[in-house]
Kinemage of the C-alpha trace (Angstrom):
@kinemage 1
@onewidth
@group {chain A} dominant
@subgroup {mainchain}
@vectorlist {calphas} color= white
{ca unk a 1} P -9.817 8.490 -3.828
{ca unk a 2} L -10.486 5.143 -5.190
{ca unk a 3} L -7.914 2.530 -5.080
{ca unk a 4} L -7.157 0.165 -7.620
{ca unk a 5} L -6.301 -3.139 -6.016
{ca unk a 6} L -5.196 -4.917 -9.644
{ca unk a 7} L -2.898 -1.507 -10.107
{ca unk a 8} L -1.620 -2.047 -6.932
{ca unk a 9} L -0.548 -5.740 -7.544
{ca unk a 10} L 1.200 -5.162 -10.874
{ca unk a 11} L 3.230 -2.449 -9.219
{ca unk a 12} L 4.086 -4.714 -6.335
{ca unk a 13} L 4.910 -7.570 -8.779
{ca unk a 14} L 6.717 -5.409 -10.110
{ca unk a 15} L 9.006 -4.379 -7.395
{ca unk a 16} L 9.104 -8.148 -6.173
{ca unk a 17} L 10.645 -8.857 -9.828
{ca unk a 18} L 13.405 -6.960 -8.216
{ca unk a 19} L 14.167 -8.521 -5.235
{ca unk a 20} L 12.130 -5.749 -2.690
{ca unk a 21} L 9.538 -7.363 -0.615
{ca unk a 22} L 8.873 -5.505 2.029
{ca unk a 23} L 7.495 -1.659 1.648
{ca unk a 24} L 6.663 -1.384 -2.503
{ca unk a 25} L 6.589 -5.045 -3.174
{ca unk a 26} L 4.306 -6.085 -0.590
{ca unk a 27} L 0.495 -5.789 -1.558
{ca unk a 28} L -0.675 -5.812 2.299
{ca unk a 29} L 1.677 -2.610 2.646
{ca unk a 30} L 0.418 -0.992 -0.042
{ca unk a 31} L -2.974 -1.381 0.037
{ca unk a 32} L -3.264 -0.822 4.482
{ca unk a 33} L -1.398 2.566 3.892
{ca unk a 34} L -3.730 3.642 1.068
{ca unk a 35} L -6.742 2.714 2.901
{ca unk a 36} L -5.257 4.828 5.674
{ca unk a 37} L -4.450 7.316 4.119
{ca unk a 38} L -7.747 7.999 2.461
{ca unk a 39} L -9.619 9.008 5.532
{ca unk a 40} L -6.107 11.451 6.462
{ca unk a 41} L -4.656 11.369 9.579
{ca unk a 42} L -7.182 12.863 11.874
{ca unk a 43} L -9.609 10.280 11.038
{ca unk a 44} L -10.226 7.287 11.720
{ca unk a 45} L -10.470 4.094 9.531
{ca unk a 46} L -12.044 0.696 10.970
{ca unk a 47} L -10.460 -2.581 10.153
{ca unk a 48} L -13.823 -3.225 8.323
{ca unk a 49} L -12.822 -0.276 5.672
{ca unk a 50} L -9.647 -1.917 5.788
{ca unk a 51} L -10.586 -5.631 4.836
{ca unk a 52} L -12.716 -4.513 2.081
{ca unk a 53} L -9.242 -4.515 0.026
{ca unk a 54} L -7.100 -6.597 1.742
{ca unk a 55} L -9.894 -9.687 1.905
{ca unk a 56} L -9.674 -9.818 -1.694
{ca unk a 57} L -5.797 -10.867 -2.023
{ca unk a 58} L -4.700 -12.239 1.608
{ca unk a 59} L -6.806 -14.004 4.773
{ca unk a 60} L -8.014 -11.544 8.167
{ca unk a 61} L -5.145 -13.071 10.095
{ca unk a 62} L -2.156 -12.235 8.035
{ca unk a 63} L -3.714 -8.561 8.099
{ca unk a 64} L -4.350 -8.380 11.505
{ca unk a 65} L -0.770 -9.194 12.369
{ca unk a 66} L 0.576 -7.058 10.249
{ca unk a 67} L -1.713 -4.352 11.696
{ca unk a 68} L 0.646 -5.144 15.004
{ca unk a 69} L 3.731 -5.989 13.598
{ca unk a 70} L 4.321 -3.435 11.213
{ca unk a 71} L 2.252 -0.385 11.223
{ca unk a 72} L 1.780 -0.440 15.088
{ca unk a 73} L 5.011 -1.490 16.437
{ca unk a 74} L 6.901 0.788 13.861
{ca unk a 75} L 4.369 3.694 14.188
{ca unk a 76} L 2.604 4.073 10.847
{ca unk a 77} L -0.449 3.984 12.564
{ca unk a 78} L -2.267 3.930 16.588
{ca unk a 79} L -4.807 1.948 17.287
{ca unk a 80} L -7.358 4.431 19.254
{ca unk a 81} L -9.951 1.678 19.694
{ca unk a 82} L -11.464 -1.929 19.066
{ca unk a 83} L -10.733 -2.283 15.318
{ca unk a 84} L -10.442 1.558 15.071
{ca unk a 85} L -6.946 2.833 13.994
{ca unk a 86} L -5.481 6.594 12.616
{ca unk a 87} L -2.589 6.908 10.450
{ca unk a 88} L 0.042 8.711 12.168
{ca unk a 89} L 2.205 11.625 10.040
{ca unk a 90} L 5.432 8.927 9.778
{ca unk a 91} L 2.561 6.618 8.172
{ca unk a 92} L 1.676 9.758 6.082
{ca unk a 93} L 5.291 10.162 4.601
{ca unk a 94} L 5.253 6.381 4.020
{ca unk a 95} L 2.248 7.042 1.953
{ca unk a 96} L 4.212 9.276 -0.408
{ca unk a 97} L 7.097 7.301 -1.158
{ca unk a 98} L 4.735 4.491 -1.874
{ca unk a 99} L 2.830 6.589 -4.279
{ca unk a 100} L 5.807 7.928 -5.620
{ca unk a 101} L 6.688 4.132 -6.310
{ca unk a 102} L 3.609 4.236 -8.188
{ca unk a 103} L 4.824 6.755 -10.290
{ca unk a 104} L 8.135 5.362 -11.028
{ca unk a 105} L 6.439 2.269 -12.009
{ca unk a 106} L 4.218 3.863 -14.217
{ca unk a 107} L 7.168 6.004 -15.888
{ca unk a 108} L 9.320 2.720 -16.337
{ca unk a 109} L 6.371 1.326 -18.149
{ca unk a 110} L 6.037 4.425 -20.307
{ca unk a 111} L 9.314 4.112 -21.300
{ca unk a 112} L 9.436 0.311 -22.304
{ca unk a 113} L 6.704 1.304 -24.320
{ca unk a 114} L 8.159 3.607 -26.400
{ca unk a 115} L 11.383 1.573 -26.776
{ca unk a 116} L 9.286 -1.152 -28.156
{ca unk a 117} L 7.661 1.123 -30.769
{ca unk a 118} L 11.212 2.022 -32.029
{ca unk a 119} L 12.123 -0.053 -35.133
{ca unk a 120} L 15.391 -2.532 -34.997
């Protein structure tokens, strides 16, 4: 599975818009748990595999704390060895809902698609 880092921004921008910035509106979120994700939860992913996304829209520090602070201390994923880490199953279900935020995203866009086709 391939993940689409400009995708993943305009659906976080798009949940920002909103007022949500943690979880769906926050790019780092997003794009840790999908790189997670992809190598499921019996595997692990390095940090490496990790930066190749994140470098591209935030520094190594900001992701490295997060890597504590969020996915660590709140147990989306265990750190089982220098730069090594494996998604856990709670970091699992908070893979669905932020592909199912994905999908609502790309349902709301549908739809203000079709409502701008309609004539006045």
């Amino acid at each position: 599975m391939d993940i689409d880092i400009e995708f993943e921004q305009e659906v976080a921008r798009f949940y920002l818009s909103m007022g949500i910035t943690t979880g769906p509106g926050d790019i780092q979120y997003r794009l840790i748990l999908l790189v997670l994700a992809r190598n499921g939860e019996d595997n692990v992913t390095r940090f490496s595999e990790i930066r190749e996304y994140t470098d591209k829209i935030a520094d190594r520090g900001s992701i490295g704390g997060k890597m504590k602070s969020v996915f660590q201390l709140e147990g989306l994923a265990m750190k089982v060895g220098h730069g090594d880490y494996i998604i856990t199953h709670k970091g699992l279900l908070a893979t669905d809902f932020i592909r199912s935020t994905s999908g609502f995203y790309k349902k709301v866009k549908d739809i203000e698609h079709i409502i701008e086709r309609i004539p006045s």
